[in-house]
N, C-alpha and C positions, 0 to 999 in steps of 0.2 A: 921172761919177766916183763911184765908193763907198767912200763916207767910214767911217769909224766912225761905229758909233749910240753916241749920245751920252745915258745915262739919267740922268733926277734918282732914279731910286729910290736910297733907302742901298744899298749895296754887300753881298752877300753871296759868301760863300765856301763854295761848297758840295764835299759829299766823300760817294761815292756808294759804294755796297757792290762794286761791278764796279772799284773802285781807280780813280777819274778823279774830277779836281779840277777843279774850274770857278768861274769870275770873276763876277757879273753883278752889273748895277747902277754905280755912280758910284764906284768902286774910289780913294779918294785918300787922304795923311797928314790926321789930323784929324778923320776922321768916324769914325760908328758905323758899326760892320761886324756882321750877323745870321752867327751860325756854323750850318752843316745841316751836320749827318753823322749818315750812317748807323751804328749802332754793333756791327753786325755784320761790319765791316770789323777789329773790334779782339776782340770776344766771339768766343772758339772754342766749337767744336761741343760740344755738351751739356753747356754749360758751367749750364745751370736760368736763366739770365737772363730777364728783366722786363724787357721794354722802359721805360724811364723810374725804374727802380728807384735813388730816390735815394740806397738804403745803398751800394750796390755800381755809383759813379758811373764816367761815362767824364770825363773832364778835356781840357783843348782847351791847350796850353801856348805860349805864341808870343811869339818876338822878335824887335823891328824893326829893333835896328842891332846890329852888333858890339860882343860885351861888354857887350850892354845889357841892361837887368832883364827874368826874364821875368816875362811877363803869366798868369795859370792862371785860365781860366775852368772852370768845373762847370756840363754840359752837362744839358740838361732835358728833361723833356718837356712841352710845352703842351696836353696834352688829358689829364696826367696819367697813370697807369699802365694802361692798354687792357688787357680782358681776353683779347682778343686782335686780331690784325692780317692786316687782309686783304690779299692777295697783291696783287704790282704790279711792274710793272717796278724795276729798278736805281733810275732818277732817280724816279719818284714815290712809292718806299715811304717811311714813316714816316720821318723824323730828328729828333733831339735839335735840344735849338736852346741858342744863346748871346751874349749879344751883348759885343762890345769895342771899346773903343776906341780908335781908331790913332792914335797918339800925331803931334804934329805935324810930328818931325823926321823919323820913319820912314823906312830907306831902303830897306824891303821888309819883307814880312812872312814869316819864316819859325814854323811851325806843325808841331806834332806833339802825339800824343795817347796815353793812358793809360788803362787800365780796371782798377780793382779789382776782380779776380775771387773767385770761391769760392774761403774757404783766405786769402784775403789776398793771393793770387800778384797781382804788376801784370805785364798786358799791355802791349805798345805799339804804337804803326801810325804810323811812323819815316821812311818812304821806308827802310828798311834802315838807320835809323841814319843817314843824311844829312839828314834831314827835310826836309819839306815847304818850296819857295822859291815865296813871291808876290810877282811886280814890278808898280809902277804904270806898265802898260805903255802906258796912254796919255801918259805923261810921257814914255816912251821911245819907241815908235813911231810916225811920222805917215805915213801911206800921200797920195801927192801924185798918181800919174798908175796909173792901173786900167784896162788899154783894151785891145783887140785889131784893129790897126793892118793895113790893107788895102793890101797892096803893089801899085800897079796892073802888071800883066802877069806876075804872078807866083799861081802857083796856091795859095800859102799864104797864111794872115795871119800876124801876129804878136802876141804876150800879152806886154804892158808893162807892167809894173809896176815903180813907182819909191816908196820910201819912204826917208823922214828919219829916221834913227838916233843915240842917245844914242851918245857914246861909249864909255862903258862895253860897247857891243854888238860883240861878236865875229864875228857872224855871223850871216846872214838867210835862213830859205831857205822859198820859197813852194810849197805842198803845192797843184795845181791840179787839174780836171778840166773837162773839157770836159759842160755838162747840159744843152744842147737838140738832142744826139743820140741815138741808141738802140742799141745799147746804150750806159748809160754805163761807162765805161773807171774801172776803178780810178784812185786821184791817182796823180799823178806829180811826183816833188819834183825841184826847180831851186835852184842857191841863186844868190841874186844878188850883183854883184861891186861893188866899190867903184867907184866913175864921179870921184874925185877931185874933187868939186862939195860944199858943204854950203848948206845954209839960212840961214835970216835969224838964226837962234839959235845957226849953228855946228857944227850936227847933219850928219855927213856923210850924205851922199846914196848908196843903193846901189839897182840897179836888175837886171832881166833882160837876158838877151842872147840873141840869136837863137832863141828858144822858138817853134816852128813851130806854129800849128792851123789848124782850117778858119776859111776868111774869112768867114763868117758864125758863130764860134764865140759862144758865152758862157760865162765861164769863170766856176766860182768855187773861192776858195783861199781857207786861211786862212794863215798867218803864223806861224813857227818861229821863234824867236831865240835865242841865246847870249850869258849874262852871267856870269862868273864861274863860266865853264864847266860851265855846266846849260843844262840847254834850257827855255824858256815859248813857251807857246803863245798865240797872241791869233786866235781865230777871232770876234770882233766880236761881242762877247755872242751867238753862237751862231747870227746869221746869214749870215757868209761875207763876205766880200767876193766884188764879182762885176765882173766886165769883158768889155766887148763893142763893137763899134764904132762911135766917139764921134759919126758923122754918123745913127747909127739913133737912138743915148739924144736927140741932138738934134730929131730927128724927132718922136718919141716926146714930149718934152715934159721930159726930167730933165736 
């Protein structure tokens, strides 16, 4: 079965120039969180910016519950102002960094950000003005059964996947591909249905239903959710969940 990976690193929250937000590390109310953003996400074109320029800062602004204070962190640079910066993709170029701390009641962390530019003007990088929502989605999500299930006399398998859901969750739907054939096939999303079962905590239980692949498939997906009618993504700090058939992982040793 493939569980979440479970990090003790502190949690960061990164925010990359190509507009994708990502989770990693030990994501919970209470700890220190590292901010990385890229600040060309918020600095328009030819706007004379200095990377790390602490007159002309980018600001990281975030609140954990409704009507709650916000927090305004002042975004840096740790190698100080570079006279200049060598190319890189999206996720490895430069970012600012910050860190804060998530208060213990937190019932998420929403985040948006601000740049003083030339002239005084303030930019923003808003999600359009809805900003940015972070759930502690391993408090919400438990993946229970990951497998690709061998129907004897039948030419297909089947991709099980059953996971335990907060209630607050709306709605689940698993982004899958099939990677140990060639070619690989674009994902293809399923959303799974309620099964009328919950867990030991209450969390109901939603799963797949009749998702056809080949019976020696290996499947990996990650995990789309709906809360308060946004979508979060949990792709397993970025290495997928994977399912395949439970009598081979036994074989095999896992």
């Amino acid at each position: 079965m493939s569980h979440h990976v479970e990090h003790d690193t502190s949690p960061e929250l990164i925010f990359t120039r190509d507009f994708r937000e990502y989770i990693r590390g030990r994501f919970r109310p209470g700890l220190t969180a590292t901010i990385r953003y890229d600040p060309y996400r918020v600095v328009p074109p030819g706007d004379g910016y200095r990377f790390g320029n602490p007159e002309r800062p980018v600001v990281a602004h975030l609140q954990c519950k409704e009507s709650g204070p916000v927090i305004d962190v002042t975004l840096g640079s740790p190698a100080g102002i570079p006279d200049c910066i060598p190319s890189a993709d999206y996720e490895r170029a430069p970012k600012l960094r910050g860190e804060v701390v998530i208060p213990g009641d937190a019932a998420w962390v929403s985040v948006w950000f601000t740049y003083h530019g030339a002239g005084g003007r303030v930019f923003y990088d808003s999600n359009f003005g809805k900003n940015f929502r972070l759930r502690f989605y391993r408090d919400e999500i438990e993946v229970l059964q990951t497998d690709v299930i061998d129907d004897p006399g039948q030419p297909l398998g089947r991709f099980v996947c059953r996971v335990a859901a907060n209630r607050c969750v709306q709605r689940v739907i698993a982004r899958y591909r099939v990677v140990n054939q060639q070619p690989v096939a674009p994902d293809t999303s399923v959303d799974l249905q309620h099964t009328g079962e919950s867990d030991e905590h209450g969390h109901p239980i939603w799963e797949t239903h009749d998702v056809l692949v080949p019976k020696d498939a290996v499947v990996a997906y990650d995990l789309v959710y709906f809360a308060d009618d946004r979508a979060f993504k949990d792709d397993n700090q970025g290495n997928y969940f994977l399912a395949c058939d439970p009598r081979k992982r036994e074989q095999a040793g896992h």
